[in-house]
N, C-alpha and C positions, 0 to 999 in steps of 0.2 A: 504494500500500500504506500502510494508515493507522501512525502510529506507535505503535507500544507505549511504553504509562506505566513511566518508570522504576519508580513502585510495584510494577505488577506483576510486572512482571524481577525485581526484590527480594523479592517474596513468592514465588515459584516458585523461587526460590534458597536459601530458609531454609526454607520447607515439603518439598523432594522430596530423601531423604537419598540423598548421596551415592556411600555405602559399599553400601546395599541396588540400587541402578544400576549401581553397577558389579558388584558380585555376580548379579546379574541377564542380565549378559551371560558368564555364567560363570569368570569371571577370578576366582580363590582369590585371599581376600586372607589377609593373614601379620600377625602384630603384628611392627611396628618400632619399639622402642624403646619408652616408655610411652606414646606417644598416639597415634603414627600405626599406617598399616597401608602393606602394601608386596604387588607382587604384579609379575609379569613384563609390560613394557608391551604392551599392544592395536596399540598404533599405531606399531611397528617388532619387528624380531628381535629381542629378551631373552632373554636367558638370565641375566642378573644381580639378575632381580627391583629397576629400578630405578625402577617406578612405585611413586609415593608416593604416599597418600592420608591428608590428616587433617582428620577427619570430627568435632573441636572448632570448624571453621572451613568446612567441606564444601568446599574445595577438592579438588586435585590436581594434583601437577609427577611430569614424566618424568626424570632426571637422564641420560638414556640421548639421549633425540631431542629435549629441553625445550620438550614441548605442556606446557600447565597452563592450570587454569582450575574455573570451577562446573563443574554440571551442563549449562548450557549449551554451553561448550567440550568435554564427554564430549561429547556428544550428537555436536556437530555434528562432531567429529573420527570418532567411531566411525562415521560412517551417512555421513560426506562430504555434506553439507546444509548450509545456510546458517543463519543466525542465526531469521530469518523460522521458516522450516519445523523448527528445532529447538524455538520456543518452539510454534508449531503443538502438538507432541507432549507438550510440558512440560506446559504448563495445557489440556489434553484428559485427562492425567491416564493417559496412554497409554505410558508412558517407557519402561515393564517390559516392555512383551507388542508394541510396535509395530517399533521396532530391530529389525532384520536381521531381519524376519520373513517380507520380500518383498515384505508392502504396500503399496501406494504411501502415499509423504506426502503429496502434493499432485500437481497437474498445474502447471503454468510457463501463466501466462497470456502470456507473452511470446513473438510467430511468432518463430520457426526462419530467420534470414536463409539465401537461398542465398548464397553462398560466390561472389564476382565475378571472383577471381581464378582464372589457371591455375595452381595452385599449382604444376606441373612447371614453368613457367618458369623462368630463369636468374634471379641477384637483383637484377640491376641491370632487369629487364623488371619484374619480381616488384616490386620497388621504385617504379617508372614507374606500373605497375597502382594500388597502393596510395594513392600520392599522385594520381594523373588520377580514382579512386574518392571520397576525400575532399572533394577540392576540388568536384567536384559534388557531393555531399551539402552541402557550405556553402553552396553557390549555390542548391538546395532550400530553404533555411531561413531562413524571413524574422527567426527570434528571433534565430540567428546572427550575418546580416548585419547587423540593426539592434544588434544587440553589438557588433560591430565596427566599423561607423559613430558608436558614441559614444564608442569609443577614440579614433578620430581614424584610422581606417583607411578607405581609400578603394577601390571597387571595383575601379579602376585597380594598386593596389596587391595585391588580391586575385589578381587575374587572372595581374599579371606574375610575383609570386612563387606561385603556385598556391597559395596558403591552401586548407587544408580542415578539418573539425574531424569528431570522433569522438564518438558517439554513445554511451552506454552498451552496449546492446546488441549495440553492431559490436566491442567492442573484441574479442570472442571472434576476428575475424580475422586481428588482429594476433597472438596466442597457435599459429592454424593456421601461420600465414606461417612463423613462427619470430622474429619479428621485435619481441615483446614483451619489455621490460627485468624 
């Protein structure tokens, strides 16, 4: 995924107002004080009207759950979307009419691992699984091991303490296991 220009982050940040996005997802906003505006947070139970919005600066802080952020953090909190897929929406120019419309935003170019564990196992199996899982995905991986042989770490060493390393991808496993910090 190519990287996006800090310029353009910043230009879809001072170009796409705030206050009309969030209005846009129906949330009444109130004036609070001279310059902000105030309205009951989106992204927990409110009843205090403790979402802050002030649109001299197109932010927003929750004072209730403390999300805050651009347009970008609205985005990617209300819809549950990444960073990626919320500027997708941002400079498409789609921010108003795309949110919770049902749309998709994208498809995930990234396969769907199956799941290697028996997740009914006990934890100390469920534990054995995870580690005898990784350690062969090290041993698959020659950028790995040659990582690890410039450390100063030796197959031998591999083997008897079961090294294994964690892919981006895989980490969603540790998350199922329950076993994610």
């Amino acid at each position: 995924m190519p990287r996006i220009p800090q310029s353009e982050i910043d230009r879809i940040k001072s170009e796409i107002d705030l206050v009309a996005l969030v209005q846009s997802k129906g949330i009444k906003l109130e004036k609070h004080g001279s310059k902000d505006l105030k309205a009951c947070c989106p992204f927990h139970d409110d009843k205090d009207a403790s979402f802050i919005v002030t649109p001299s600066q197109n932010i927003f802080h929750c004072m209730g759950c403390g999300k805050a952020g651009s347009v970008y953090d609205f985005v990617m909190s209300f819809e549950g979307i990444g960073f990626h897929h919320a500027h997708l929406i941002l400079a498409d120019g789609k921010s108003t009419s795309l949110l919770r419309s049902g749309d998709p935003v994208g498809r995930s170019r990234v396969p769907k691992l199956d799941c290697p564990l028996a997740l009914d196992a006990e934890d100390a199996a469920l534990i054995d699984q995870l580690t005898s899982y990784y350690h062969e995905r090290l041993k698959q991986s020659p950028v790995a091991l040659e990582y690890l042989r410039g450390r100063g770490i030796t197959s031998e060493a591999v083997e008897h303490f079961r090294i294994g390393c964690v892919f981006r991808a895989e980490l969603r496993l540790c998350e199922i296991a329950g076993l994610a910090s």
